[in-house]
DODO-837647 format. One record per residue (C-alpha): residue number from 0; y, x, z. Coordinates in steps of 0.001 Angstrom, whole numbers, m for minus. Layout:
+-----+---------+---------+---------+
!  nr !       v !       u !       w !
+-----+---------+---------+---------+
! NUM !       Y !       X !       Z !
...
+-----+---------+---------+---------+
end
This chain:
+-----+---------+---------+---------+
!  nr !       v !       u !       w !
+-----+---------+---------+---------+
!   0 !       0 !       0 !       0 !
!   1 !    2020 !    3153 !     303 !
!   2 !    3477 !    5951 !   m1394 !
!   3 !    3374 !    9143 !     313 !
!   4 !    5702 !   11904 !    m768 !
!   5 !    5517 !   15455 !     163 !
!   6 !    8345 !   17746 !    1062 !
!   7 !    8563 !   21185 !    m956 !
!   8 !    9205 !   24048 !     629 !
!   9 !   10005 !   26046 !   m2421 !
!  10 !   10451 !   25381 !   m6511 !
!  11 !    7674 !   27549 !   m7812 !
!  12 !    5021 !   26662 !  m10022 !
!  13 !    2912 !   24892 !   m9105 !
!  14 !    4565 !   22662 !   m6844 !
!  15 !    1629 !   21346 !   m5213 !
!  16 !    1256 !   24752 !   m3673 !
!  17 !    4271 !   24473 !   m1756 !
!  18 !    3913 !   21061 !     m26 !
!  19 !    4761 !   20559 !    3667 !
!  20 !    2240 !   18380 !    4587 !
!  21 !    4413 !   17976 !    8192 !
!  22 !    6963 !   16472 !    6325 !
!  23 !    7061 !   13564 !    4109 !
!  24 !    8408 !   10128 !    3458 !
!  25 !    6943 !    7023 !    2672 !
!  26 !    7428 !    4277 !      29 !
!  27 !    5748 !     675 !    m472 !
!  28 !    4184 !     520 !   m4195 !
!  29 !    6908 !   m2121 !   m5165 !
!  30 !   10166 !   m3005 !   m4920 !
!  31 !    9889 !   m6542 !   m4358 !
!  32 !    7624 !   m5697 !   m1272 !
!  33 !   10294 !   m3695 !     507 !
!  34 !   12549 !   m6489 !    m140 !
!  35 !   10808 !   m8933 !     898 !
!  36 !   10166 !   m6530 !    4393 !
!  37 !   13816 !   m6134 !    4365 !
!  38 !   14006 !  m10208 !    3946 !
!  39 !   16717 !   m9400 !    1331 !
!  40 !   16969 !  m12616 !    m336 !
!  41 !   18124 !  m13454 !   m3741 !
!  42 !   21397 !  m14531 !   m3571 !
!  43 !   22338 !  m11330 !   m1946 !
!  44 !   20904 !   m9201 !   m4553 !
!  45 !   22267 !  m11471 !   m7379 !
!  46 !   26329 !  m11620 !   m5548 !
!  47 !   25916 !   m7622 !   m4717 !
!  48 !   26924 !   m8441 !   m1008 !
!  49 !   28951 !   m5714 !     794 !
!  50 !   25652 !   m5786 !    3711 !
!  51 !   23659 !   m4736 !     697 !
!  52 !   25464 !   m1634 !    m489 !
!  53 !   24022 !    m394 !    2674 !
!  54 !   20527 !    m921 !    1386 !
!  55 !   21200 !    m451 !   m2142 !
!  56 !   20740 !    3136 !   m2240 !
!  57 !   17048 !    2437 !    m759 !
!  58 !   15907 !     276 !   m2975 !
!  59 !   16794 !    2385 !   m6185 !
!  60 !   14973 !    5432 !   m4992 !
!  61 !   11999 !    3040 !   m4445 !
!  62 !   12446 !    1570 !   m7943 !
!  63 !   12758 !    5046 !   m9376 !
!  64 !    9375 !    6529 !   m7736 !
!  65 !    7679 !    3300 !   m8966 !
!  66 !    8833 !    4130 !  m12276 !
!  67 !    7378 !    8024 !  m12404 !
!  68 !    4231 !    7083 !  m10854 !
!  69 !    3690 !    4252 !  m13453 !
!  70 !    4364 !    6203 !  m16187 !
!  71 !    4393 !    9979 !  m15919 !
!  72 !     949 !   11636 !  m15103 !
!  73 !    2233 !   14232 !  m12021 !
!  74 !    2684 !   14480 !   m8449 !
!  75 !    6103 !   13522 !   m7050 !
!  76 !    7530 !   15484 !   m4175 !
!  77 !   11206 !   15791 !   m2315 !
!  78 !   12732 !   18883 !   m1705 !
!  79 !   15304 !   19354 !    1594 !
!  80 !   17334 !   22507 !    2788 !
!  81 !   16217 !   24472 !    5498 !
!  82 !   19248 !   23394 !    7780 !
!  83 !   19107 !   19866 !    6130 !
!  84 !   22634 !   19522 !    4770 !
!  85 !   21364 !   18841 !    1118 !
!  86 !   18163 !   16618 !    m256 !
!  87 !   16850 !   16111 !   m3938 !
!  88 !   15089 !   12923 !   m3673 !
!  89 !   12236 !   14175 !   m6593 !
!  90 !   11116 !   16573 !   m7995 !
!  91 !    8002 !   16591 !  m10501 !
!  92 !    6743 !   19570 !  m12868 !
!  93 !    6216 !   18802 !  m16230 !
!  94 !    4441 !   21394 !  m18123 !
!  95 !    6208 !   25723 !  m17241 !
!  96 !    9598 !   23325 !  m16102 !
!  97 !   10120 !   21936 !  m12439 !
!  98 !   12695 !   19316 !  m12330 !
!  99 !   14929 !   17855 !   m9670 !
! 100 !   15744 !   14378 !  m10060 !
! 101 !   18976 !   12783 !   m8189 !
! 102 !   18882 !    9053 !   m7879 !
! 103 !   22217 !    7281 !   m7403 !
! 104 !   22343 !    3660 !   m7269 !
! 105 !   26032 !    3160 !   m9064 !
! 106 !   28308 !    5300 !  m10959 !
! 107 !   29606 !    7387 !   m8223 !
! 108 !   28109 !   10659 !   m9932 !
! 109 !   28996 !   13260 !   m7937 !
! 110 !   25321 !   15622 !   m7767 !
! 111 !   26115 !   17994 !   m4984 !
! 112 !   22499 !   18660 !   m3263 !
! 113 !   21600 !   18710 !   m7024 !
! 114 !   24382 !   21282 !   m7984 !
! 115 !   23083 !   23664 !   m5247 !
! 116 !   19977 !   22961 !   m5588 !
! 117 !   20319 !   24388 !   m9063 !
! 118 !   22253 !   27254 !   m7781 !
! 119 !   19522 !   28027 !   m5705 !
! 120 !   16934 !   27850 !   m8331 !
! 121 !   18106 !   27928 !  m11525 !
! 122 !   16081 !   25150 !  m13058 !
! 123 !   16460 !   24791 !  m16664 !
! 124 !   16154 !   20666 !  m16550 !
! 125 !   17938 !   18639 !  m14230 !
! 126 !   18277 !   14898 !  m13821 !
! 127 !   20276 !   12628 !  m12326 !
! 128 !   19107 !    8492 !  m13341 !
! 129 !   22421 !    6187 !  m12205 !
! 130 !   24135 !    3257 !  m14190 !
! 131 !   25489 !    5413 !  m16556 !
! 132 !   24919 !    5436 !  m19743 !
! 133 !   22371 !    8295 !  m21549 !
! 134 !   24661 !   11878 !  m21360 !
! 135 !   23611 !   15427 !  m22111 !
! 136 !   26012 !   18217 !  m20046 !
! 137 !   25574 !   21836 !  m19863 !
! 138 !   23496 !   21277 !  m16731 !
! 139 !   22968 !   18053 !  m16258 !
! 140 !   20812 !   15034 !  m18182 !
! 141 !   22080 !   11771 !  m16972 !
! 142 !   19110 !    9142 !  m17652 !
! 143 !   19823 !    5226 !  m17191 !
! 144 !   17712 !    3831 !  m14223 !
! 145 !   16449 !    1546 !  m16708 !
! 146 !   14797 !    4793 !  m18848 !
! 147 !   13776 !    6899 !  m15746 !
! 148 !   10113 !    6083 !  m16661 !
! 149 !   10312 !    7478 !  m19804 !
! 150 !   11652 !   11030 !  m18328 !
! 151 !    8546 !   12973 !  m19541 !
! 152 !    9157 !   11495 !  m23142 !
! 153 !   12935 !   12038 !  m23351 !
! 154 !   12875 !   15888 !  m21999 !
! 155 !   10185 !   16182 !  m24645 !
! 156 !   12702 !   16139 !  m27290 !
! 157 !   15132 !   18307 !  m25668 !
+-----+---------+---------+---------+
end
C-alpha cells in the first residue's frame, strides 16, 4: 500500500549502492488515497483553497513518484545534505546519467537544493516538473507535471 523511498548518501553510479536504509520516506501508491486520508474533499481541490496550499506541495510529490514508478523501469530515491539545509525530492539513474528531479507544485521556480545539488555533483541532466510549460536552459530541463512520466522518453532525445 506504500511506497518506500530511500535516502542517498552520495550520486555515484549505481545509486542503489548508496542507499541509507535508516532513512527514508514513505508514500501511499495513489493520490486519491492520501487525499482521501487527508479528507481533502473536492470542492477544496477544485476552488484551490488557501488551507490547501499548505498541502499542495504534498500531494504533487506523491503524484510525481506515482508517475516514475508507473512508467519508468528504475528505483527512485531522495537525496538530503548532510546538515539538512537542502533536499532533492528524486533522484533516478537512467542508463551512465543520475538525475535529480525537483518537484514544485506552481510556478514559483526557484531550484535552490537543485542548484547546489548540481554544484556539488555536476550532473549532466537535471529536472525540475512544475506548471510550466516544456523549457530547455543551460542546466536545467523544466518538464510539465503532466509529462513527468514520460522523463525517460524525453531525456532520450536530448
Amino acid at each position: 500500500m506504500v511506497y518506500q523511498v530511500n535516502r542517498v548518501k552520495d550520486c555515484k553510479i549505481p545509486l542503489s549502492a548508496y542507499q541509507d536504509f535508516s532513512a527514508f520516506k514513505l508514500y501511499l501508491l495513489d493520490v486519491g488515497l492520501l487525499c482521501a486520508m487527508a479528507k481533502i474533499d473536492l470542492q477544496t481541490i477544485i476552488d484551490g483553497n488557501k488551507i490547501f496550499v499548505e498541502f499542495k506541495g504534498s500531494l504533487t510529490e506523491q503524484y510525481v513518484l506515482t508517475e516514475l514508478k508507473s512508467n519508468v523501469d528504475t528505483p527512485v530515491f531522495y537525496w538530503a545534505s548532510e546538515k539538512g539545509t537542502a533536499e532533492i525530492d528524486y533522484i533516478i539513474q537512467l542508463g551512465r546519467n543520475n538525475i535529480p528531479i525537483e518537484v514544485k507544485s506552481s510556478e514559483n521556480l526557484q531550484a535552490k537544493s537543485l542548484k547546489s545539488f548540481v554544484e556539488k555533483y555536476n550532473t549532466n541532466i537535471n529536472i525540475r516538473t512544475s506548471m510550466t510549460n516544456y523549457k530547455k536552459e543551460e542546466w536545467l530541463i523544466n518538464i510539465p507535471l503532466y509529462l513527468i512520466g514520460n522523463v525517460a522518453n524525453i531525456i532520450n532525445k536530448i
